[in-house]
TIVO-401265 format. One line per 4 residues: their letters; for each residue x, y, z of C-alpha. Coordinates in steps of 0.1 Angstrom, whole numbers. Layout:
! TIVO-401265
a) X,Y,Z | ...
END
This chain:
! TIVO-401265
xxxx) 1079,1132,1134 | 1111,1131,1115 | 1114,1137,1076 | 1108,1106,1060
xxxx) 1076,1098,1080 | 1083,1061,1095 | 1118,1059,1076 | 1141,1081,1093
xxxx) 1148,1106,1065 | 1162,1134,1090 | 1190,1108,1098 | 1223,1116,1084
xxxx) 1230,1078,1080 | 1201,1073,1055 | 1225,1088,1027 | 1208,1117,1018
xxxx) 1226,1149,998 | 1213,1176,1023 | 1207,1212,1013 | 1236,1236,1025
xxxx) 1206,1268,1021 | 1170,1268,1018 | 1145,1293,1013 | 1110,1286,1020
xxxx) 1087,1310,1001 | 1050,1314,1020 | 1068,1317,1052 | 1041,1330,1071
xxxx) 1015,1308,1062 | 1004,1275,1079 | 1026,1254,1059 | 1058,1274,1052
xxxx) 1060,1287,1087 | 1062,1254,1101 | 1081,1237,1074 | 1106,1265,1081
xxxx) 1109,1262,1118 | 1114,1221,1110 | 1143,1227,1086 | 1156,1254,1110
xxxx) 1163,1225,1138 | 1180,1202,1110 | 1220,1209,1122 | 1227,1194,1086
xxxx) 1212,1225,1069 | 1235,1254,1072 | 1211,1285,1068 | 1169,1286,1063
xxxx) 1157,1321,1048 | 1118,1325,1050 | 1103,1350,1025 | 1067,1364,1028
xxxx) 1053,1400,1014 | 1038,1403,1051 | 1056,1400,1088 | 1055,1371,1108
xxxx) 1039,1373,1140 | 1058,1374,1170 | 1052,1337,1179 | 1058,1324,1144
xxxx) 1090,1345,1145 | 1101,1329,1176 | 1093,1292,1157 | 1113,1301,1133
xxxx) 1142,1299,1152 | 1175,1303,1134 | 1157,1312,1104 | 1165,1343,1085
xxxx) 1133,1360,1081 | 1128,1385,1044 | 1098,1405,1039 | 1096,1403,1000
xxxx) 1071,1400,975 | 1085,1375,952 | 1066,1392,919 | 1093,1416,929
xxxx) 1130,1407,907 | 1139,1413,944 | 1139,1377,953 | 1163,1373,927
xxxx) 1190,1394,947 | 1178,1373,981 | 1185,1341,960 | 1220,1344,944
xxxx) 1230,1368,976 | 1218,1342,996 | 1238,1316,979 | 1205,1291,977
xxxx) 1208,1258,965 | 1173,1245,973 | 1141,1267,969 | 1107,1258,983
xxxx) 1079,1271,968 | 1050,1270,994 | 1034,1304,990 | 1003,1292,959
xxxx) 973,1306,981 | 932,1289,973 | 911,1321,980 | 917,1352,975
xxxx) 927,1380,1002 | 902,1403,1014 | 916,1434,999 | 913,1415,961
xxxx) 892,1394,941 | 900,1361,919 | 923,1390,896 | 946,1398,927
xxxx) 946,1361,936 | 955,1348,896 | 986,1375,907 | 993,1368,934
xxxx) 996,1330,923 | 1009,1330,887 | 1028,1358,882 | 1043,1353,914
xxxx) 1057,1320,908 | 1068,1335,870 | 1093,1360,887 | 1105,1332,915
xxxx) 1111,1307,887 | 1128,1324,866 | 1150,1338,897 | 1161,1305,900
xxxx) 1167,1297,866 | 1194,1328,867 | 1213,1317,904 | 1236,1287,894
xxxx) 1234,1282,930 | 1204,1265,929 | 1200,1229,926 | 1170,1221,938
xxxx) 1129,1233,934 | 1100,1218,952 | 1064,1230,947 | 1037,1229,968
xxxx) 1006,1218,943 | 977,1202,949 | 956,1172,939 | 926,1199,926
xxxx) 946,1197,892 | 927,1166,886 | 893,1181,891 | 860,1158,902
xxxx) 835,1141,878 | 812,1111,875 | 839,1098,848 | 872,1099,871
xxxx) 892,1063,874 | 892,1051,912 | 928,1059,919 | 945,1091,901
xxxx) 982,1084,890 | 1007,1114,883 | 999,1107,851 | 966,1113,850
xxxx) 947,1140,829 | 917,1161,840 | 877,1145,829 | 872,1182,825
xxxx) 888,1218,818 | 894,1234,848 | 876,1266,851 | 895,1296,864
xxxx) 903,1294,902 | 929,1275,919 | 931,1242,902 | 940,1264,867
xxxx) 960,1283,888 | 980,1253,899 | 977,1241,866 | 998,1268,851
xxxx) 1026,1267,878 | 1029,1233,878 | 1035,1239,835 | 1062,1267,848
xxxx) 1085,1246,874 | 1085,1220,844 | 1097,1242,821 | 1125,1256,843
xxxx) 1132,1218,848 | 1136,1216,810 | 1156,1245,810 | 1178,1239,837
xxxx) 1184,1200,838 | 1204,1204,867 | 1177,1217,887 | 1158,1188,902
xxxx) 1119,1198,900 | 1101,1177,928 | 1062,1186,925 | 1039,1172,953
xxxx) 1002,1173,948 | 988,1173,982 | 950,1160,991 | 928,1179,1010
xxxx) 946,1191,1039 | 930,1191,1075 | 939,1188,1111 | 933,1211,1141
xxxx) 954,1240,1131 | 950,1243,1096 | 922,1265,1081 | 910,1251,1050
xxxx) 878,1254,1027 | 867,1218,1036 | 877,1223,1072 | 852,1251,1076
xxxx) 828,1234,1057 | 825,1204,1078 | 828,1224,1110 | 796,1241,1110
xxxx) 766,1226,1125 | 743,1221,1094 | 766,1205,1066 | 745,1211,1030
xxxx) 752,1185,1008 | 742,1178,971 | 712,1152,964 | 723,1121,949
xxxx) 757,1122,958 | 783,1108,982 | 819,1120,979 | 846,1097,979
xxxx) 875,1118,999 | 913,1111,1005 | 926,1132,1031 | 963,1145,1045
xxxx) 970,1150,1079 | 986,1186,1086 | 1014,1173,1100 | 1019,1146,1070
xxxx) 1017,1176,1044 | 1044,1192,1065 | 1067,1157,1063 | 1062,1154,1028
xxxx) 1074,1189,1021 | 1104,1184,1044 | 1112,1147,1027 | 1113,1163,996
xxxx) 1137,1193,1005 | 1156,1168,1019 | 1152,1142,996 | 1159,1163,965
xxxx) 1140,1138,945 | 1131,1155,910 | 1093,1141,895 | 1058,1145,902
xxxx) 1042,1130,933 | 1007,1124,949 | 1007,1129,984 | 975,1118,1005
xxxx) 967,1095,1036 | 957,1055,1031 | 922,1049,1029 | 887,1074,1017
xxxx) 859,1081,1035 | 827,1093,1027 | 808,1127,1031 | 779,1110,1050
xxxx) 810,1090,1072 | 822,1125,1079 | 793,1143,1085 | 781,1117,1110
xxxx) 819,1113,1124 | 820,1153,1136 | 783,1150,1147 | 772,1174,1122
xxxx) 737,1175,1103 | 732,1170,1069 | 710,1187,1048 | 706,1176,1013
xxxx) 697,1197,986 | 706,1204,949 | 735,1216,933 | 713,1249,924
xxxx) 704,1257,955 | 738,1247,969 | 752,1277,951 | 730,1297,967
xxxx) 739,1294,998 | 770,1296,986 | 765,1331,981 | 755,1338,1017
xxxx) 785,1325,1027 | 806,1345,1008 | 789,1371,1023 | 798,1365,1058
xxxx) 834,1356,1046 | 828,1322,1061 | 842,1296,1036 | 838,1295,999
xxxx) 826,1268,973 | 832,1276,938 | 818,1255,907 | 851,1234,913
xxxx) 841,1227,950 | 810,1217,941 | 826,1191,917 | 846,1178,949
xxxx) 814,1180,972 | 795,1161,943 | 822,1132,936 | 855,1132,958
xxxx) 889,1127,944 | 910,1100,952 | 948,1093,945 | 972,1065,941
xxxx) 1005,1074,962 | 1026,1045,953 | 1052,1070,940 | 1050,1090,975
xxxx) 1064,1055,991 | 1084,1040,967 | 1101,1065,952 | 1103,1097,972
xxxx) 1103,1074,1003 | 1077,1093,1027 | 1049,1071,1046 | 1021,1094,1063
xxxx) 1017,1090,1103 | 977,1097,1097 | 952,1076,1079 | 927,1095,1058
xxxx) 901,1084,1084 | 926,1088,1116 | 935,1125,1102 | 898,1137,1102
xxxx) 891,1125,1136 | 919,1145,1147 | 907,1172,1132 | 866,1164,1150
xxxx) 891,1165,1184 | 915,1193,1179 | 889,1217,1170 | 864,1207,1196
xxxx) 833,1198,1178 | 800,1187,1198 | 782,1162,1185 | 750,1181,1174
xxxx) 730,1149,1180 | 739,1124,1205 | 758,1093,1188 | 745,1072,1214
xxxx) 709,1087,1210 | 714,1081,1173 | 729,1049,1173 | 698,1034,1197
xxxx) 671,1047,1172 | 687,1027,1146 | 691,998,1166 | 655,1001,1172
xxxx) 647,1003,1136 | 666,975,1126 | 646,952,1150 | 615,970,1142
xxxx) 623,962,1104 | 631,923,1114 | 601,919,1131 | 579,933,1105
xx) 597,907,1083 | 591,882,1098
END
């Protein structure tokens, strides 16, 4: 799929202002590995540097391709020197993690996070090489309550505080790249707020959540759910590093559907219960390292989040390949899931209750 979705944006004749040097920061994560191997087969970009505190595997090295590969923690002033040595004119900040790694707790993670995009902003506010800064965010920033507005526009403010955790996280980063923006003008600031991500790669909270083979849900409620292909994420980041489009935009898939249309969809079962007793099991999970669903989860699993993405397609020009409902069936194939219960078997036990029902009717 080519950079601007269905428009052609890795074209040279679509009049783009291409980046001469990028460096992708998150490089050996799902997103900034791949995004890094894309923008390493663009011939219009001279030189891709990926930056990660760990190594890349061997195969994700070999996907990177041209790439320059730099192990560097970017809480380090190191990145600094990889910046203006680098000559960088378009930094991708793709490295904003959801859970924290196993050798830390939420305090590593809030580090890892915050501080980390601190030092890398402020990098970038000292190398008047760099023209350009797109962040990764995320459309948790709005949170999930019964008082939410159908669509969410950029502009739209949280029902609630967020509690601590990755939306405040996000929160606060998003407040930094703005404030570089402000004190750099020159610096175009693109922010894209991704939906929930999922696909057959990516490893997500909600991707493990659905993929079990008892799906608890919350009593009473039915989330409305935007989703974004894996591959869509990844052309909406590469759009907007070519694009160098400054502004806030959602990014998410056409279309919702439902908890109970996704539960039955994968084949799973669902097993009601309340929000209580939810965080419960919670707490076994966290146990066996399986997924995790903090009090902001819960708000998501309780009410959904949907965005308006007229900005995405107007503006920064990007049209996802995936519909929301499209993306999660892709998702139900790549990863292989078994219907738990037969479709067909549950499909003719409703027919039969219909016509039971009519019958009694009449």
């Amino acid at each position: 799929m080519d950079a601007g979705g269905n428009s052609g944006g890795s074209d040279a004749r679509d009049g783009l202002n291409y980046p001469k040097v990028v460096l992708v920061t998150g490089a050996c994560r799902f997103l900034g590995g791949y995004l890094t191997a894309r923008l390493a087969q663009n011939p219009l970009i001279n030189h891709v540097i990926a930056v990660d505190a760990v190594a890349p595997s061997k195969d994700l090295l070999r996907r990177m391709g041209r790439a320059e590969f730099v192990r560097a923690d970017i809480r380090n002033p190191f990145i600094a020197k990889v910046i203006r040595n680098g000559d960088v004119d378009t930094v991708v900040h793709a490295a904003a993690a959801s859970y924290a790694p196993r050798s830390g707790g939420r305090a590593t993670l809030k580090e890892l996070n915050v501080m980390g995009a601190i030092q890398l902003f402020a990098a970038c506010q000292k190398a008047p090489s760099v023209r350009r800064v797109i962040l990764k965010s995320t459309s948790e920033i709005y949170g999930s309550s019964s008082r939410d507005p159908v669509l969410f526009a950029e502009s739209s403010s949280r029902r609630r505080p967020a509690r601590e955790g990755f939306a405040r996280d996000s929160i606060d980063i998003e407040g930094y790249a703005r404030g570089l923006g402000r004190r750099r003008p020159d610096i175009a600031v693109t922010i894209l707020r991704l939906a929930n991500m999922i696909g057959p790669a990516m490893d997500t909270a909600l991707s493990r959540y659905l993929a079990g083979p008892v799906v608890p849900t919350i009593i009473g409620h039915d989330a409305r759910m935007q989703l974004l292909h894996e591959q869509d994420a990844l052309g909406a980041l590469e759009r907007a590093t070519i694009a160098g489009k400054a502004g806030t935009f959602n990014i998410g898939a056409s279309g919702v559907i439902m908890m109970s249309q996704a539960i039955r969809r994968s084949g799973r079962l669902a097993l009601p219960m309340p929000r209580a007793a939810l965080s419960a099991v919670d707490s076994l999970w966290r146990a066996g390292r399986t997924t995790e669903i903090d009090p902001e989860r819960l708000d998501y699993l309780s009410y959904g989040r949907v965005m308006d993405t007229t900005r995405m397609r107007t503006e920064l020009g990007y049209t996802p390949k995936w519909t929301t409902t499209e993306a999660f069936d892709d998702y139900v194939r790549g990863r292989g899931l078994k219907p738990i219960v037969d479709p067909d078997w549950v499909s003719a036990v409703e027919r039969r209750a219909v016509t039971a029902a009519a019958r009694f009717g009449r």
